[in-house]
C-alpha positions as CSV (number, residue, x, y, z in Angstrom):
1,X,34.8,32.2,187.0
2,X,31.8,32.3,184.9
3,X,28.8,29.7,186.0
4,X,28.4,26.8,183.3
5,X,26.1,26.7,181.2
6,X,23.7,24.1,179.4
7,X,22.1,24.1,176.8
8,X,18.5,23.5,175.3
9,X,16.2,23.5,172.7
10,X,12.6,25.1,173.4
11,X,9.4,25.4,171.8
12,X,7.3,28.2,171.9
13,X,3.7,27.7,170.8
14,X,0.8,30.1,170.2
15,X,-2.9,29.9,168.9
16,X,-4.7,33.1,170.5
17,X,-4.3,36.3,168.9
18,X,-1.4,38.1,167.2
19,X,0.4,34.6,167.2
20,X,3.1,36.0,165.7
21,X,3.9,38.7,168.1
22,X,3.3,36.7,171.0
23,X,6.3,34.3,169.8
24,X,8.3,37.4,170.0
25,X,7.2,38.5,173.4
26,X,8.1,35.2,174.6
27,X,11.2,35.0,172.8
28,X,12.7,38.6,174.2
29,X,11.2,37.3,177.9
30,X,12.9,34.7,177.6
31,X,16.6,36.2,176.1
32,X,15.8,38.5,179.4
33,X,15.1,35.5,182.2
34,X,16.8,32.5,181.5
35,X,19.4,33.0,178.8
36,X,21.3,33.2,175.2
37,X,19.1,31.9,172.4
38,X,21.3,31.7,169.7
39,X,19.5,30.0,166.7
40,X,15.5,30.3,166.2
41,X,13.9,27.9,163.8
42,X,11.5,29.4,161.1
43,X,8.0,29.6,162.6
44,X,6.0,26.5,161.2
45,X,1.8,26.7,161.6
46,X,0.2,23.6,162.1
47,X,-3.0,22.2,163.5
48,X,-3.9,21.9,166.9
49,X,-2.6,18.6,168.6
50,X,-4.4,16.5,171.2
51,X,-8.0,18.8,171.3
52,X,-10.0,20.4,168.5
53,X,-10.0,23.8,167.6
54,X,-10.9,26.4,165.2
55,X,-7.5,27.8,165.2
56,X,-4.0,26.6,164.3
57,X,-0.8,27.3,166.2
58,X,2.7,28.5,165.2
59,X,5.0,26.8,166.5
60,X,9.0,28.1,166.9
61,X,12.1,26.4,168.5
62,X,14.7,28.0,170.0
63,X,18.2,27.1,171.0
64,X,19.1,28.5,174.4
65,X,22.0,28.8,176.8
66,X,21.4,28.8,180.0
67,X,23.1,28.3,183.7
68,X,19.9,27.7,185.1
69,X,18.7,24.2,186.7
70,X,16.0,22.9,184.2
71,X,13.3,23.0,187.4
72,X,14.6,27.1,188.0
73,X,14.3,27.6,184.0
74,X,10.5,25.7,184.3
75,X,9.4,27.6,186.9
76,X,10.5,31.1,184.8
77,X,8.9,29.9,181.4
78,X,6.0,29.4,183.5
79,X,6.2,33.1,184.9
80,X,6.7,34.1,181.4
81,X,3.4,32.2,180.2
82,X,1.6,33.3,183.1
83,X,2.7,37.5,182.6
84,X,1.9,37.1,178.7
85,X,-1.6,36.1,179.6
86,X,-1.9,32.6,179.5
87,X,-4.7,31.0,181.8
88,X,-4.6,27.5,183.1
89,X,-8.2,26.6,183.2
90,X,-7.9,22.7,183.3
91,X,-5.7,20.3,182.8
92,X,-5.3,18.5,179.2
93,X,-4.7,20.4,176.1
94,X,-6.3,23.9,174.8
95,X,-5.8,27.1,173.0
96,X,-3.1,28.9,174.7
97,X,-1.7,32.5,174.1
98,X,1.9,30.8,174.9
99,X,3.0,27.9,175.4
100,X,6.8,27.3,176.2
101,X,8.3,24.0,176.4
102,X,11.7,22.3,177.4
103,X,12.1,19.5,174.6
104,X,16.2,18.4,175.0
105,X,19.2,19.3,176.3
106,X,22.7,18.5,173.7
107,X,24.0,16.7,177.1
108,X,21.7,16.6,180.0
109,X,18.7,13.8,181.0
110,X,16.3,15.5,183.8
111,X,13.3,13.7,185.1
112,X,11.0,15.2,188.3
113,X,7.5,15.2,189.2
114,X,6.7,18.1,186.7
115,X,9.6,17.8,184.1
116,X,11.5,15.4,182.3
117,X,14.2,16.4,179.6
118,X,13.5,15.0,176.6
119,X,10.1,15.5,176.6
120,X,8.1,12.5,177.1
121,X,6.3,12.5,174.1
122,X,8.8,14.3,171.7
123,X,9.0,11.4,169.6
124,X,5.4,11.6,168.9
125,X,5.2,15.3,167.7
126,X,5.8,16.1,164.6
127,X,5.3,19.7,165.0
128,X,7.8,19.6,167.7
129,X,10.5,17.8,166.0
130,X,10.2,19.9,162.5
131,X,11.6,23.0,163.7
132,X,13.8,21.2,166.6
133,X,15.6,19.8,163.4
134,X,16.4,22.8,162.2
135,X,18.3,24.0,164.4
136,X,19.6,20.6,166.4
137,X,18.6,17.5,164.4
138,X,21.9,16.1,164.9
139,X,21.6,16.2,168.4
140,X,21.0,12.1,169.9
141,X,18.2,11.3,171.9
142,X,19.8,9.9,175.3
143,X,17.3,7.3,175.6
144,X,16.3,6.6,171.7
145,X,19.5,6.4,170.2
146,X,18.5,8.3,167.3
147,X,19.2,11.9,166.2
148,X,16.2,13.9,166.0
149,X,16.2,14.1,162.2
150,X,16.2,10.3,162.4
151,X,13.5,10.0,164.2
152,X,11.8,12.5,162.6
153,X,12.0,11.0,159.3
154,X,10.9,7.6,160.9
155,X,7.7,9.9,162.3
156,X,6.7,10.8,158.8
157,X,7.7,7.1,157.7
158,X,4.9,5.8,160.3
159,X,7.2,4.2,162.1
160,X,6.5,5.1,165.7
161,X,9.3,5.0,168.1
162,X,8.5,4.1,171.9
């Protein structure tokens, strides 16, 4: 019997460098250590969010499949980050070779000292939620009650959504 498997929508991030090819470094690390992506969004660039920079990021989601426990799959996006380059000099927000987050799950809540599924500010991101829409915009927030095109288009409305 095969292990079941969940699945999730990522975002991979990067700033520093050949942006582009360090979204496909992630990607194949992560089709190697955690799972099955089987839809990418297009890559979207947009402007730094929460610091100021120089540079902008591109910013791709990917739909994965995975049997891993969302903490196991977080500490192996981590590794990934970490093996690509990516220093964590302080905390808050700065430019980043990679950046790989867990935004949703189609089915599963998870909350933890260093990870809750949906992201806790996902709501808030617009350069999050554009390419999560493409590939899973009908998918409900558990919490929100919205799909993530819905809220989306409330996001660009102004309409902020706690």
């Amino acid at each position: 019997m095969l292990p079941s498997t969940d699945k999730y929508v990522l975002l991979l991030g990067s700033d520093l460098g050949d942006r582009e090819a360090n979204l496909r470094l992630a990607l194949a690390n992560i089709r190697e250590k955690i799972g099955a992506a089987s839809e990418t969004s297009n890559v979207h660039e947009t402007d730094p969010w929460g610091f100021e920079s120089n540079t902008k990021f591109l910013n791709q989601a990917v739909l994965i499949e995975t049997a891993l426990s969302p903490e196991k799959m977080l500490d192996k996006l981590q590794s990934i980050e970490q093996d690509m380059g990516r220093v964590r000099t302080r905390t808050g927000y700065e430019s980043r070779i990679i950046d790989i987050d867990i935004l949703c799950s189609d089915k599963k809540m998870f909350s933890s000292e260093r990870l809750s599924i949906p992201h806790e500010e996902l709501q808030t991101r617009a350069f999050a939620l554009i390419p999560l829409c493409a590939i899973a915009g009908n998918w409900i927030h558990p919490t929100i009650g919205l799909t993530y095109s819905q809220i989306l288009a409330r996001l660009q409305e102004n309409v902020l959504i706690k």
